[in-house]
Each structure stands twice: as structure tokens, then as C-alpha cells.
C-alpha positions as CSV (number, residue, x, y, z in Angstrom):
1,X,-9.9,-87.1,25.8
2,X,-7.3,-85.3,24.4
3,X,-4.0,-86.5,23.1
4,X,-0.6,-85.9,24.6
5,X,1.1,-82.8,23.2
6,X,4.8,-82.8,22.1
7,X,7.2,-80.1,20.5
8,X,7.7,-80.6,16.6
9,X,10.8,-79.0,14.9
10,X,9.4,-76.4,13.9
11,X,8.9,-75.7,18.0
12,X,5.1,-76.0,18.1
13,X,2.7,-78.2,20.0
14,X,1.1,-81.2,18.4
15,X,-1.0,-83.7,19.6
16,X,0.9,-87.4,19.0
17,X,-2.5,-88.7,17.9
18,X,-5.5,-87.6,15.7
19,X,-8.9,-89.2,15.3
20,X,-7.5,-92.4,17.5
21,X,-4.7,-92.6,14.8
22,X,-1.0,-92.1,15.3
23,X,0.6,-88.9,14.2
24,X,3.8,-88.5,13.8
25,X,5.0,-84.7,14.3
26,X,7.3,-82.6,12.0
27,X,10.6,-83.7,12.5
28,X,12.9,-81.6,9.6
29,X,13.5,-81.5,6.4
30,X,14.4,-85.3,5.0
31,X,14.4,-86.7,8.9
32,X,11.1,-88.5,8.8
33,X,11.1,-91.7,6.3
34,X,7.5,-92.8,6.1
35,X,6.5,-96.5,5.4
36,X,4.3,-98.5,3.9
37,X,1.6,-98.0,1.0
38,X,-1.6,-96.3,0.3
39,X,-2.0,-98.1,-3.0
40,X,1.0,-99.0,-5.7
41,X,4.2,-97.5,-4.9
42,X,6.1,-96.7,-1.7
43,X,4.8,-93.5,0.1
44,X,7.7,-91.1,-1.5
45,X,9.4,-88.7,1.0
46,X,11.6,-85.6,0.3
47,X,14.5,-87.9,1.7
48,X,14.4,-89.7,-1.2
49,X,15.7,-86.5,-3.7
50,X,18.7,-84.7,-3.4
51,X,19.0,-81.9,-0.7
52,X,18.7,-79.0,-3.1
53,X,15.3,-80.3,-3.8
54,X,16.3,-80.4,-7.9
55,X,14.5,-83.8,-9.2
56,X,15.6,-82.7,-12.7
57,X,16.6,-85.7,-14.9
58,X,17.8,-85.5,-17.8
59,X,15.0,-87.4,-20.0
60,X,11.8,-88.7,-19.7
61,X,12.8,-92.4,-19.6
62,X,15.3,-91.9,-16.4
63,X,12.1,-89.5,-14.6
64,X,9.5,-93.1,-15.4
65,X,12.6,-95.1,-13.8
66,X,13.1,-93.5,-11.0
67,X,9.2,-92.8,-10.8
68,X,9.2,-97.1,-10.5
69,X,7.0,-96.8,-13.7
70,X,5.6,-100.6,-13.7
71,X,3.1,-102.9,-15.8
72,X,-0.4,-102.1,-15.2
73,X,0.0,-98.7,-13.6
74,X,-1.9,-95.6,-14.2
75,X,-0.6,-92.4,-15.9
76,X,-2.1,-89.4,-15.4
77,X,-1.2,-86.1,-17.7
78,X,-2.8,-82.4,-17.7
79,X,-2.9,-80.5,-21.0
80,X,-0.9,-77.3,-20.8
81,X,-0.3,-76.8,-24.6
82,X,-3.3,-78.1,-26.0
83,X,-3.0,-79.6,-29.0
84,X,0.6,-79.1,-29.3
85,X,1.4,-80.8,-25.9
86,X,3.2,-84.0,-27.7
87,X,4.8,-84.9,-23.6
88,X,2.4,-87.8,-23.2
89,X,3.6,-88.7,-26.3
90,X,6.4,-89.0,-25.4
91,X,6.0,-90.5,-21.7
92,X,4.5,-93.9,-23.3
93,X,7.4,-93.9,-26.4
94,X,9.6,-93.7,-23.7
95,X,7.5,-96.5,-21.1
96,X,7.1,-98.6,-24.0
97,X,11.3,-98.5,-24.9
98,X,11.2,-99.6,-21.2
99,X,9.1,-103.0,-22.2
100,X,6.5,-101.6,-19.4
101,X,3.3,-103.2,-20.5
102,X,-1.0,-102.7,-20.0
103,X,-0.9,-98.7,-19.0
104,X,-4.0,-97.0,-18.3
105,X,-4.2,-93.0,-19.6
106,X,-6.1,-90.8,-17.9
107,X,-5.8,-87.4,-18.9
108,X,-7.5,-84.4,-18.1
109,X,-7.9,-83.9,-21.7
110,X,-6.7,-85.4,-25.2
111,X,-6.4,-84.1,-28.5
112,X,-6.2,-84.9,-32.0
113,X,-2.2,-84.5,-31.4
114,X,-2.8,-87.4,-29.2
115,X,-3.7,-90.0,-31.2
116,X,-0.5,-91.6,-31.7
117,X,-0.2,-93.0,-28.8
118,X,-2.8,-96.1,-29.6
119,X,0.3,-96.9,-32.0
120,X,2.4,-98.5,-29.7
121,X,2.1,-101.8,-30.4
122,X,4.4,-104.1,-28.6
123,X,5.9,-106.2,-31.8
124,X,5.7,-103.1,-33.8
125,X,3.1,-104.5,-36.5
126,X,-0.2,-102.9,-37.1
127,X,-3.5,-104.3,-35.9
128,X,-5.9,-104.5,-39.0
129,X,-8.8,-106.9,-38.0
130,X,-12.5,-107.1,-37.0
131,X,-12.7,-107.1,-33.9
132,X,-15.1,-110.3,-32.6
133,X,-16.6,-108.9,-29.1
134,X,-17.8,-105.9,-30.9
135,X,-19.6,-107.1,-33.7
136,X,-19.3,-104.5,-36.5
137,X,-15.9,-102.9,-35.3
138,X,-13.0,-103.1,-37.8
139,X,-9.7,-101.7,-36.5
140,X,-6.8,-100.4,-38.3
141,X,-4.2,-99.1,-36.1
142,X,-0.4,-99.2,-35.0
143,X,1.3,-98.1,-37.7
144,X,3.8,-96.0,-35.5
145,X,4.1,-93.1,-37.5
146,X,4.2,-94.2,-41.1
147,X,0.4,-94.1,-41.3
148,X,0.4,-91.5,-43.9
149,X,2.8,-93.4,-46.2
150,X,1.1,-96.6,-45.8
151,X,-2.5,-95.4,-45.2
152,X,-3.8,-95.5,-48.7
153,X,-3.3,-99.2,-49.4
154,X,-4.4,-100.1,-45.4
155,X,-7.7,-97.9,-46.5
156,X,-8.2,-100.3,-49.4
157,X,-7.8,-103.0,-47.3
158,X,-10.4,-102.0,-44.4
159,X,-12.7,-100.7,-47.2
160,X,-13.0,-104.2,-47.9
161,X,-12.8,-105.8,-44.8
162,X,-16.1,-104.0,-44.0
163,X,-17.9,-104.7,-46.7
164,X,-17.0,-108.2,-46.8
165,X,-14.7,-108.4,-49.6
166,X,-11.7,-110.3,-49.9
167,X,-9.0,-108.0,-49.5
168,X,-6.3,-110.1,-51.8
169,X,-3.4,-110.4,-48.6
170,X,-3.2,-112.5,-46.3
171,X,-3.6,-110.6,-42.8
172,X,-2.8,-113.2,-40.5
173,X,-0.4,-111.2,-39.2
174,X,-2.1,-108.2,-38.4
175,X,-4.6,-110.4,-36.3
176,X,-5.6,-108.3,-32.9
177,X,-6.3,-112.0,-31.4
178,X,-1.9,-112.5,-31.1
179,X,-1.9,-109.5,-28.3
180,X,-4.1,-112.6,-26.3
181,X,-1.5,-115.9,-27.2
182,X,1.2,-114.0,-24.9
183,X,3.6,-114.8,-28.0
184,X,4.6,-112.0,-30.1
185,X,7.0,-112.3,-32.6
186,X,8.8,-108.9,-32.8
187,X,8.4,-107.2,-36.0
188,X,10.8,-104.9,-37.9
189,X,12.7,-101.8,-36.6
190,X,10.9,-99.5,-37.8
């Protein structure tokens, strides 16, 4: 049985249903809003952007904003510099000045110019621990860019971490178990 046709604005024929599903024909430029969800955020609709078109913002923190950038979502990238493409870099400096929280990263690819971006830690303090549901995994990470400065000493210290030695400071601190209290005291402004 086939569907009733009607005229879309761009003068053509098209059936108001496909499949036994509702289709709603071409109406303009910014004259159809559609509603609902697939999954996460709001179906987006060229309505929603100036009429130029020109979604230019001027940094990365308004374009997450206005994106609706929220706890738990995905972000995906695509590597177009290789290893000198420091924009997801920047993306979760700029989610994490927001205070959005538990982002997943799936990129098309990483790279060693990349690795920064476990060093966002949330009160700003490093994690250096064993890590208790991996037996045998020590971690030393978060040191938001002063790693080189202050790698030697936290090399000593995970040098003896792993081999079982006391490592002479008290590392309460640097515990990975405080990310699961929910209470983090915020560290320095680094």
C-alpha cells in the first residue's frame, strides 16, 4: 500500500510515511525543529545556529558549552596532525575547567603527544599508589605537566613501591582509593 504523496519545499513528491513510520517532508532551511532523543542530547537542528550557518566560537570551552558537554558523556576525536594534534588536549583541559566529570575518549587514534590527558586529576594531586584490583599494578600519574620537574624523586618513590620498600613519605595523599570517598580536598593551583 503506498503512502500518501505531498509536495516538500523543495517542490517534489514525498511519501508522508516510510517503512510504517512517519516522515516528515523538507520543509526549508531552519523551518522543521525536530524533537526528542536518539540517545544523550537533544536531536540538534540547523535552527539552532545562526542563519549564515557560522558555528564559529571563539574557544574551545564556549564550543563544549554550547555542545551541552555533560558528566559521563563520550568524546570522540580524529587525528589530523598526528602526533602534533594537542586539540584533544585541549578539549578535556578545557571540560575539566568546566568541573564536567567521568568522560570516556574514544579516538580514532592516540599518540605519545596524548598522554597528558590521564593528568587531569580533579583536586590537582598526583595518584601514586598500587592499585588493589590489579594486583601488581603501581601507578604514578597526574602530575599536570610538571612531570619532568618532579619525576626523578616520584621515580624513586615507585621504584620502591614495587619492590616493597619503604619509600620514607608518607603517601596518603596520593592514595587512588580518595577518587572513590566522593570527597576531594582540592589541592594547589598549580
Amino acid at each position: 500500500m503506498m503512502s500518501k504523496l505531498v509536495k516538500n519545499a523543495a517542490g517534489r513528491l514525498v511519501p508522508t510515511e516510510i517503512n510504517g513510520q512517519p516522515a516528515v517532508p523538507y520543509q526549508g532551511v531552519g523551518k522543521h525543529r525536530p524533537e526528542g532523543r536518539k540517545r544523550g542530547a537533544p536531536i540538534r537542528t540547523c535552527a539552532d545556529y545562526p542563519a549564515d550557518g557560522d558555528k564559529t566560537v571563539a574557544t574551545i570551552k564556549e564550543a563544549l558549552q554550547n555542545a551541552g558537554l555533560r558528566d559521563g558523556m563520550t568524546i570522540s576525536t580524529h587525528h589530523h596532525l598526528r602526533n602534533g594534534d594537542y586539540v584533544a588536549n585541549a578539549v578535556f583541559a578545557a571540560a575539566a575547567e568546566l568541573g564536567v566529570r567521568d568522560l570516556r575518549w574514544v579516538p580514532s587514534a592516540s599518540f605519545p603527544c596524548h598522554a597528558g590527558m590521564i593528568d587531569l586529576m580533579p583536586d590537582l594531586v598526583p595518584v601514586i599508589d598500587h592499585v588493589a584490583e590489579i594486583p601488581g599494578l603501581t601507578v604514578a600519574t597526574g602530575m599536570s605537566g610538571h612531570g619532568f620537574g618532579i619525576g626523578p624523586g616520584v621515580g624513586r618513590i615507585v621504584a620502591d613501591l614495587v619492590t616493597g620498600d619503604d619509600p620514607g613519605h608518607d603517601l596518603s595523599r596520593f592514595r587512588i582509593d580518595r577518587f572513590r570517598s566522593g570527597r576531594l580536598a582540592r589541592g594547589p593551583h598549580l
